[in-house]
C-alpha positions in Angstrom: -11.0 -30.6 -5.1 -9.2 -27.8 -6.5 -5.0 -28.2 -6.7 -3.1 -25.7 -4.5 -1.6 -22.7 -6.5 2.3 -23.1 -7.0 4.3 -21.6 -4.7 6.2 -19.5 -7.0 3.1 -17.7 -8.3 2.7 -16.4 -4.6 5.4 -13.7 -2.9 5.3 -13.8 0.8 6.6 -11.3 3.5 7.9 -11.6 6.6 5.3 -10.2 9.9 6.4 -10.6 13.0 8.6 -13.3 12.6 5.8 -15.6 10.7 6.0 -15.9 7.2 2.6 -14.3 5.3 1.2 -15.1 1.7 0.1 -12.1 0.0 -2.1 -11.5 -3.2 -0.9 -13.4 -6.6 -1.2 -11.4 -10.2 -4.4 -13.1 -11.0 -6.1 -11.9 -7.2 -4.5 -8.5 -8.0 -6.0 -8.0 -11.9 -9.1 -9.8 -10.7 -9.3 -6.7 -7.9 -8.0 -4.1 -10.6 -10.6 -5.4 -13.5 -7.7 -6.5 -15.1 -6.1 -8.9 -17.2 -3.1 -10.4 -15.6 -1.0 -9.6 -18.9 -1.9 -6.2 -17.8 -0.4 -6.3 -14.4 2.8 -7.6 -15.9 2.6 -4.8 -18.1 2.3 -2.1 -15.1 5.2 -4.2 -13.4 7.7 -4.3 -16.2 6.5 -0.3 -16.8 5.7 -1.0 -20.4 3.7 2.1 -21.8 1.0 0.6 -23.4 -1.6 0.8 -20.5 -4.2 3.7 -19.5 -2.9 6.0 -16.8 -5.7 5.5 -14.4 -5.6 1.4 -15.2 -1.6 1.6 -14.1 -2.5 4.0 -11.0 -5.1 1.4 -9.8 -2.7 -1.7 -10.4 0.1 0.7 -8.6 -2.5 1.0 -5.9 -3.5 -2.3 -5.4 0.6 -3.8 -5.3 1.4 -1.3 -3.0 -1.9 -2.1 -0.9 -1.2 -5.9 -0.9 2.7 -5.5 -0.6 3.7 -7.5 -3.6 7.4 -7.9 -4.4 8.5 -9.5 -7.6 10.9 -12.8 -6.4 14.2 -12.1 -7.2 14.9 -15.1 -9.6 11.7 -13.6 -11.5 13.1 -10.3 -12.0 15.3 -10.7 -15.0 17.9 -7.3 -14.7 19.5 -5.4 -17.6 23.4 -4.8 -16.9 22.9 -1.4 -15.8 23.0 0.9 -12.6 21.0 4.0 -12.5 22.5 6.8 -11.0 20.3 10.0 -9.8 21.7 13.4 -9.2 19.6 16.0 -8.1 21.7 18.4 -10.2 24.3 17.5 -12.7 26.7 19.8 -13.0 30.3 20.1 -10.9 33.1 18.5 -10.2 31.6 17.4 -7.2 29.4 15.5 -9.6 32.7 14.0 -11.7 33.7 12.6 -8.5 30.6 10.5 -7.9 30.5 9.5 -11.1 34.3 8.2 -10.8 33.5 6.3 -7.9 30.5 4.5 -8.9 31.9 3.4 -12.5 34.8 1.8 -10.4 32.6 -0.8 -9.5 30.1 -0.9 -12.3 33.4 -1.6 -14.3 34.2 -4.2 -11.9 30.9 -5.6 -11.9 30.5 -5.7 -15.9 27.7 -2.9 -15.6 26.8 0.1 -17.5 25.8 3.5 -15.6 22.5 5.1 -16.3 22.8 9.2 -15.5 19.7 11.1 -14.5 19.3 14.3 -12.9 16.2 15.5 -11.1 16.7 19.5 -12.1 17.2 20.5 -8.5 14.0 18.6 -7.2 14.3 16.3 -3.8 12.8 13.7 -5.3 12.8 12.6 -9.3 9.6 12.8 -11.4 7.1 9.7 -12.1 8.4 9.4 -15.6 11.4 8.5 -14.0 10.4 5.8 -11.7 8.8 4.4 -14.8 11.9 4.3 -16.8 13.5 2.9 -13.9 11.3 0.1 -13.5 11.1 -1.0 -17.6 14.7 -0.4 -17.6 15.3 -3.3 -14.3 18.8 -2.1 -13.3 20.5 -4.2 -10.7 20.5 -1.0 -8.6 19.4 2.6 -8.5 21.8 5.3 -6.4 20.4 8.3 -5.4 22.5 11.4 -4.3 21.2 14.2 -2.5 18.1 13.2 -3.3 15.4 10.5 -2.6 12.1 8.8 -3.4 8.3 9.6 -2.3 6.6 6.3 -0.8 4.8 5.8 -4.0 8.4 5.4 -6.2 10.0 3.2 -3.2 6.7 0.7 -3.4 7.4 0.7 -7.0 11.1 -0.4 -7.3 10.3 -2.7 -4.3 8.0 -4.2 -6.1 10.1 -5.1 -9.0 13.0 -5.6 -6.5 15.1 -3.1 -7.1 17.2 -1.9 -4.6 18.3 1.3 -4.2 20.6 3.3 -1.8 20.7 6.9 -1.5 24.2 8.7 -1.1 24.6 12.3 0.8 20.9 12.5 1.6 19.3 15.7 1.7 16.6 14.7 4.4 16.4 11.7 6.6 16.0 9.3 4.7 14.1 6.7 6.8 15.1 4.2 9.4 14.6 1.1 6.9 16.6 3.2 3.7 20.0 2.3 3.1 22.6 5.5 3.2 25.8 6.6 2.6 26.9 9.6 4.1 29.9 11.7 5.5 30.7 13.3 8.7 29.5 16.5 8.0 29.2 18.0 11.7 32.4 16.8 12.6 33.8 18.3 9.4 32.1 21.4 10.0 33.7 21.6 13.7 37.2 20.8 12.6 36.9 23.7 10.1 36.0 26.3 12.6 37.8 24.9 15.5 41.3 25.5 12.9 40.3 29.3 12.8 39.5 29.7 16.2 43.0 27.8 17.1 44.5 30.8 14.7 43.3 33.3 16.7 40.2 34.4 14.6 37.5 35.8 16.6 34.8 37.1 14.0 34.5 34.0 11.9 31.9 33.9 9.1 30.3 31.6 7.0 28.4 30.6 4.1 26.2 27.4 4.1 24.8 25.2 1.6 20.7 25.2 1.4 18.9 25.0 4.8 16.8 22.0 3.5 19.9 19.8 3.2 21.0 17.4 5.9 24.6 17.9 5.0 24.5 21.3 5.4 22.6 22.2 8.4 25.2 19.4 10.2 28.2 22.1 8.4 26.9 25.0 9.9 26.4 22.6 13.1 29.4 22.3 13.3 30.8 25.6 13.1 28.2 26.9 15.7 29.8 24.0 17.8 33.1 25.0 17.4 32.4 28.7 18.1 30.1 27.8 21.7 32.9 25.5 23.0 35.6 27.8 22.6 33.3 30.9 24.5 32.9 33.0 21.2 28.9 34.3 20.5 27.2 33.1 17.5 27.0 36.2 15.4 23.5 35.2 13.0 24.6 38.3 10.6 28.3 36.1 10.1 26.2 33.2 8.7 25.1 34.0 4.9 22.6 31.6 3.6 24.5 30.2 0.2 23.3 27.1 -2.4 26.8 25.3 -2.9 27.3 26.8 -6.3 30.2 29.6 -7.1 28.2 32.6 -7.9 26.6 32.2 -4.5 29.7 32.2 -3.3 31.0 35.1 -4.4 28.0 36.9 -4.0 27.7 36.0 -0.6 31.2 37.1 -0.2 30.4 40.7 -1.3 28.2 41.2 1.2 30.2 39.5 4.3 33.4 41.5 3.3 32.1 44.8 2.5 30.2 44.7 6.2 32.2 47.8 8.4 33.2 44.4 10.9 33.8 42.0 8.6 35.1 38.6 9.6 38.5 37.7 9.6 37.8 34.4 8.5 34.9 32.4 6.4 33.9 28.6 6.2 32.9 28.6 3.1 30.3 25.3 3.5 32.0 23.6 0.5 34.5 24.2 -2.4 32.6 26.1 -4.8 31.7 28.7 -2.6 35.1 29.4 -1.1 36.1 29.4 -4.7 33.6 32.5 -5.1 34.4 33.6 -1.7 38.0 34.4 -3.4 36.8 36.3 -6.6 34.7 38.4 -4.3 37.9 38.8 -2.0 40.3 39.9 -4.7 37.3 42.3 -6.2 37.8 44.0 -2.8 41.4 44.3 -2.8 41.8 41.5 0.2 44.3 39.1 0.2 44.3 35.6 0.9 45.2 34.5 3.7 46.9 37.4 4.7 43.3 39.6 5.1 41.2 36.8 5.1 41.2 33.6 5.8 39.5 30.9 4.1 38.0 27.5 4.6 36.4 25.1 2.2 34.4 21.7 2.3 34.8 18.3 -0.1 38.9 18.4 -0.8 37.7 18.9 -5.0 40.7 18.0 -7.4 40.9 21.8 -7.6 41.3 22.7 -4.3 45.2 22.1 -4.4 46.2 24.2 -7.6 44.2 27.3 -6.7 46.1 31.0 -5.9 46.4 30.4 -2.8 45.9 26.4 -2.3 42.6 26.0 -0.6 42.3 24.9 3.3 39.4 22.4 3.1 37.4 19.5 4.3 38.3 16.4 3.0 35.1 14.6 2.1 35.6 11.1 0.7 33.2 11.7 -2.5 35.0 8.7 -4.9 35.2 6.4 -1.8 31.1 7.1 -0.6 29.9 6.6 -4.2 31.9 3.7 -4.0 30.4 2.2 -1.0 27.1 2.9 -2.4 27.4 0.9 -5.5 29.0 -1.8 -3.7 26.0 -1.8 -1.1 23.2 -1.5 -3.7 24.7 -4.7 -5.3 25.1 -6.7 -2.2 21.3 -5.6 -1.2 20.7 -6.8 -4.9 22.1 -10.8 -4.3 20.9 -11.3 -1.2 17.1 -11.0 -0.6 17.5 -11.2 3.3 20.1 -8.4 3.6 18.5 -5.5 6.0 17.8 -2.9 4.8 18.4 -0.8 7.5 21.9 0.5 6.4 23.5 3.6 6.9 27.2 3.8 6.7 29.2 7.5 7.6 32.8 7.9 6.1 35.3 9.9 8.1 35.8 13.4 7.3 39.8 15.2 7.8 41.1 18.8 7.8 43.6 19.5 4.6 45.4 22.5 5.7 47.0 24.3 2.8 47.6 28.2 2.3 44.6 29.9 2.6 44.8 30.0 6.2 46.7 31.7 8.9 46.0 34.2 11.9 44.3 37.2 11.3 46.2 40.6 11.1 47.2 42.4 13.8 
């Protein structure tokens, strides 16, 4: 009679409350046409195996649900932090908040940026996964179904910060009050007496800023003043956007009195464009940011903004993709929103008479 297989060389998932066995290595390469070795290979992304070999393999965990058991997956002191673009101060304070508790946690951070794509490329995932970080955070940004499978697999968790899209009911997220933010911001104009309020959003296909512009629409419909589509100027959260977004709200014959600018950066642009004109802020224009940036205080004239609590969320992600990294039954199913707050400064007041 032949011995039972050891338990350890078996993963097993939870259905319905009943625990299941799934497929071992040997079942899988014996499937794949395989040598085990190579399946190890394909798990610990080593790049000595044939693209369509490690496909199939890919194919075939993924298919049987395999996970690598914790204790097996030996991790290198590292965390892997993805940007989708890598290039503000916004950035700088992400980065500040997840060191804090990589230093903490004797870990190293691993930068990556995904050149303004959602998700990051293959080669990535397969650095990722030869790499074996205790954690991967991914901001504005997030993973196709075959690059989850494949850090589940190896049992890396990962957490995705800001996200662009939903992320899914079972991915863990950090995020801010962006709709609430984007109603306090507008709701501050209207209380100044501004009537014609513009605004510049971040890109339509991100979360955070359709809930901005939300916001503002909110703001406007509860306090009886119309929705004007030609006040809302389609912007990408970057400066020149901003400013030449600007031009083209300020130079309209009924320009607004007042602009949410949909973040920083923008209503940093919003002012070049403004002083290019010959407006003053606040006294011809009032003016609105979004994030609270380290600038936002020491600018000509110190910027009314949004307070979003960028050091704090990276933060919380790190510590949550290292808590879903020691405990194996942690849910998944995580998403945490950090309170957003009003910073009025000088770039605000009521509009001329």
């Amino acid at each position: 009679m032949t011995s039972p297989e050891p338990a350890e060389s078996r993963t097993q998932t939870r259905t319905q409350g009943r625990t299941a066995q799934t497929a071992t290595l040997a079942e899988i390469a014996r499937e794949a046409g395989v040598s085990a070795p190579t399946v190890s290979k394909v798990l610990n992304g080593r790049a000595d195996v044939a693209p369509a070999t490690r496909s199939r393999v890919e194919d075939l965990l993924r298919a049987h649900g395999y996970r690598r058991r914790r204790a097996e997956a030996t991790r290198s002191p590292l965390l892997d932090l993805v940007f989708h673009e890598l290039e503000s101060a916004w950035a700088m304070e992400v980065i500040r908040g997840v060191e804090n508790v990589a230093r903490d946690a004797g870990l190293s951070v691993v930068l990556s940026e995904s050149a303004g794509r959602l998700t990051p490329g293959r080669t990535w995932a397969d650095q990722v996964a030869a790499r074996r970080p205790h954690g991967v955070i991914l901001v504005l940004s997030g993973l196709d179904e075959s690059q989850r499978a494949l850090l589940t697999s190896r049992s890396i968790p990962f957490v995705v910060m800001d996200p662009a899209g939903d992320p899914g009911a079972d991915v863990p997220s950090i995020g801010a009050t962006n709709w609430q933010g984007g109603l306090a911001a507008t709701r501050h104009l209207v209380e100044l007496g501004h009537r014609r309020i513009g605004a510049i959003s971040g890109p339509s296909q991100m979360m955070c800023s359709r809930a901005r512009i939300d916001g503002y629409r909110a703001a406007l419909e509860t306090a009886g003043l119309p929705v004007d589509p030609a006040l809302i100027a389609t912007g990408d959260f970057h400066h020149e956007t901003g400013y030449r977004r600007g031009l083209e709200l300020l130079r309209r014959p009924d320009r607004p009195t007042a602009v949410f600018a949909g973040n920083d950066l923008q209503a940093l642009g919003l002012y070049e464009a403004a002083r290019e004109l010959g407006l003053r802020i606040p006294e011809d224009l009032s003016v609105v940011g979004f994030d609270d940036l380290p600038v936002a205080p020491w600018v000509g004239p110190p910027l009314t903004t949004v307070r979003q609590p960028l050091t704090e969320m990276a933060e919380a992600a790190a510590k949550l993709v290292l808590a879903l990294g020691r405990d194996e039954g942690t849910e998944a199913a995580t998403r945490v929103e950090l309170a957003t707050s009003l910073v009025v400064r000088s770039s605000t007041t009521g509009p001329a008479e």
